[in-house]
N, C-alpha and C positions, 0 to 999 in steps of 0.2 A: 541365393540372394533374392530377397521379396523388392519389387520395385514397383511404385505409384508412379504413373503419367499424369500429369494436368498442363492438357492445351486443348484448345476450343477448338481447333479444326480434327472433322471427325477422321478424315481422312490419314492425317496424323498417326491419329488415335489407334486408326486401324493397322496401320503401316505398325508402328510398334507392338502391337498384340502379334503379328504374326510374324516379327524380328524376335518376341522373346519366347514364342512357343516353339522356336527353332533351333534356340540356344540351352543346352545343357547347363545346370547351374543356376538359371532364372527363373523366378516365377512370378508375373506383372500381377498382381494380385487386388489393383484398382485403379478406378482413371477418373480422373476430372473434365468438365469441360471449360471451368474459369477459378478464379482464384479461391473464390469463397466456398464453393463446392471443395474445392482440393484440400483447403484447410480442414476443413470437416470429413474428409477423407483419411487424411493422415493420421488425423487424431483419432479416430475408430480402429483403421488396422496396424499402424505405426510399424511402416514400412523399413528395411535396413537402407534403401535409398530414393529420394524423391525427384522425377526431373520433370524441371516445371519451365514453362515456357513464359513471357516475361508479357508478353503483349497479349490481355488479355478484358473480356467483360469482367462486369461487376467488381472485381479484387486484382489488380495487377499481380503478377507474378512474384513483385519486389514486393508488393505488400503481403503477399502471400507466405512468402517464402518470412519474413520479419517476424510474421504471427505465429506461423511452425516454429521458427529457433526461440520465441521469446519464450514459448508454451515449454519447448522441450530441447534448450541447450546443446544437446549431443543429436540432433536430428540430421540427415548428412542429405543437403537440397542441393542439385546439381543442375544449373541454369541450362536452358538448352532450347536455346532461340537462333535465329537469323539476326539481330540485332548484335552489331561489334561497337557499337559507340562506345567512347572514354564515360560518357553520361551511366548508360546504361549497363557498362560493367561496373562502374565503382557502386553503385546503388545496389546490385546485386548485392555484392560482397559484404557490403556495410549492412545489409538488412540479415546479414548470415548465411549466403549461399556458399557451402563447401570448396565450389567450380564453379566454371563457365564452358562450356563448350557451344560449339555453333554446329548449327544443323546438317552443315555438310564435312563434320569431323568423319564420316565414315564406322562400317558395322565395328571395324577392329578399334577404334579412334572411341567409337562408345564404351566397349566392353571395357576399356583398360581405363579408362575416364571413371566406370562404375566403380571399379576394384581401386583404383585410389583413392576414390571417396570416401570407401567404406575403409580402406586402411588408414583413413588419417591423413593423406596429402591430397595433393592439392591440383586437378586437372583442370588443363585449361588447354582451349585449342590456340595454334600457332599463333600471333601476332597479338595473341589478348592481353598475355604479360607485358606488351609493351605498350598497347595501350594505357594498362594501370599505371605501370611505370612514369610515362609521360601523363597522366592526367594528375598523379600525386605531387611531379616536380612544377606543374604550375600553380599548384595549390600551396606548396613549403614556402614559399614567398612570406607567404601569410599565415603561416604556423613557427612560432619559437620554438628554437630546437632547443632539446632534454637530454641533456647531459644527467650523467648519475642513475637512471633510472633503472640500467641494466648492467650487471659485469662486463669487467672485460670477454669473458668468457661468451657469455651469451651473447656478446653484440657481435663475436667471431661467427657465433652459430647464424645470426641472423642474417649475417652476410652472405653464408652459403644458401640459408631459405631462400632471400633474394634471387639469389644465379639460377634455381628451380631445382636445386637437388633436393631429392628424397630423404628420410628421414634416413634409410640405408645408408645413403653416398653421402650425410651429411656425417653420419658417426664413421666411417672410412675417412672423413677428410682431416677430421678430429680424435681421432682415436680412444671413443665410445660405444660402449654399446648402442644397440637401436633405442634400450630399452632407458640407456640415461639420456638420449635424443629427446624422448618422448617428456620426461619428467623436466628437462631443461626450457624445453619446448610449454609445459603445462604451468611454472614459475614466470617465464615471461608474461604468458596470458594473463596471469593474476597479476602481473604488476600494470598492466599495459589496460587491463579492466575489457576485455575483448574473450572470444572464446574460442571459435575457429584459428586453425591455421592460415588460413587466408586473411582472415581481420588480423592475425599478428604482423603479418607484413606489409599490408596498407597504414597501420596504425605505425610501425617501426620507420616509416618512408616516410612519413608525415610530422614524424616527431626528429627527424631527423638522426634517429639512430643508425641505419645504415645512410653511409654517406651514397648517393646515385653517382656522382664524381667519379666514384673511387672502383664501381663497378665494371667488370668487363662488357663487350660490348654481348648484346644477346639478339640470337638469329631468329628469325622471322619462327 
């Protein structure tokens, strides 16, 4: 797996060069030290995963990350700051970030963070989802819910993306394939006008497709 760094402390910088020359499977193959450099990064050696740190000179990381997914849709940008705000994850998201993890997810909390990203789901370290969660239901106030927009079907599936299961566990809960997951999963997007897995569930919470009410509760 090729992986881009963009964060401005070198320190950082350093620390991940020699977490990925350690790791069989990885090869950190460029680094940034802010956002505008990173963008011009990615777009030279177009990485299979980008993790970009959000607090940064010149190009925030949120803008950073918006200009990678606008340029190149299937770009898979994995937020990886100390920053857990409702603010500062939802902006992630909405500008195209894959994930969110925080900086003290740990070595094994990274690797399996990377390998979701690039399979299509959706890492996020412990208490993020509820942050999202809880920033989306003071937001629904002020968003009309949309009925019609999604089958019955798909609005079952979106209930289980909600809860955080996998595209695996989500066709085990449904009795599908991974591979009709994916395609039910890619019909939503186009109806929803989003493109990430993670922008279908901010945008389904918002629109009120999945009901938050109706959801179980979800641990830290």
């Amino acid at each position: 797996m090729t992986v881009v760094v963009v964060d401005d402390e070198v320190e950082v910088r350093d620390a991940y060069r020699a977490f990925f020359a350690r790791r069989p499977g990885f090869s950190l193959i460029g680094e940034a030290a802010d956002g505008q450099a990173g963008v011009a990064v990615v777009a030279k050696l177009r990485p299979d995963v980008v993790l970009m740190d959000l607090k940064m000179p010149l190009m925030s990381g949120v803008d950073a990350t918006r200009a990678i997914c606008e340029t190149d849709p299937n770009a898979r940008v994995v937020a990886l700051t100390t920053l857990a705000t409702r603010d500062h994850i939802v902006a992630a998201l909405r500008a195209g970030a894959s994930g969110y993890l925080l900086k003290d997810c740990g070595a094994e909390g990274l690797v399996r963070g990377l390998h979701d990203a690039l399979a299509g789901e959706m890492p996020m370290s412990p208490g993020v989802r509820l942050a999202l969660v809880d920033s989306v239901r003071r937001e629904d106030a002020h968003t009309q819910a949309s009925s019609g927009i999604v089958t019955q079907r798909e609005a079952e599936l979106l209930m289980w993306l909600a809860q955080g299961l996998s595209n695996q566990q989500i066709a085990d809960e449904m009795y599908l394939s991974e591979g009709s997951v994916k395609q039910y999963l890619n019909r939503i997007a186009d109806k929803l006008g989003v493109r990430s897995r993670t922008q279908i569930l901010v945008r389904s919470l918002q629109l009120r497709i999945v009901d938050l009410d109706t959801l179980p509760a979800m641990g830290p």
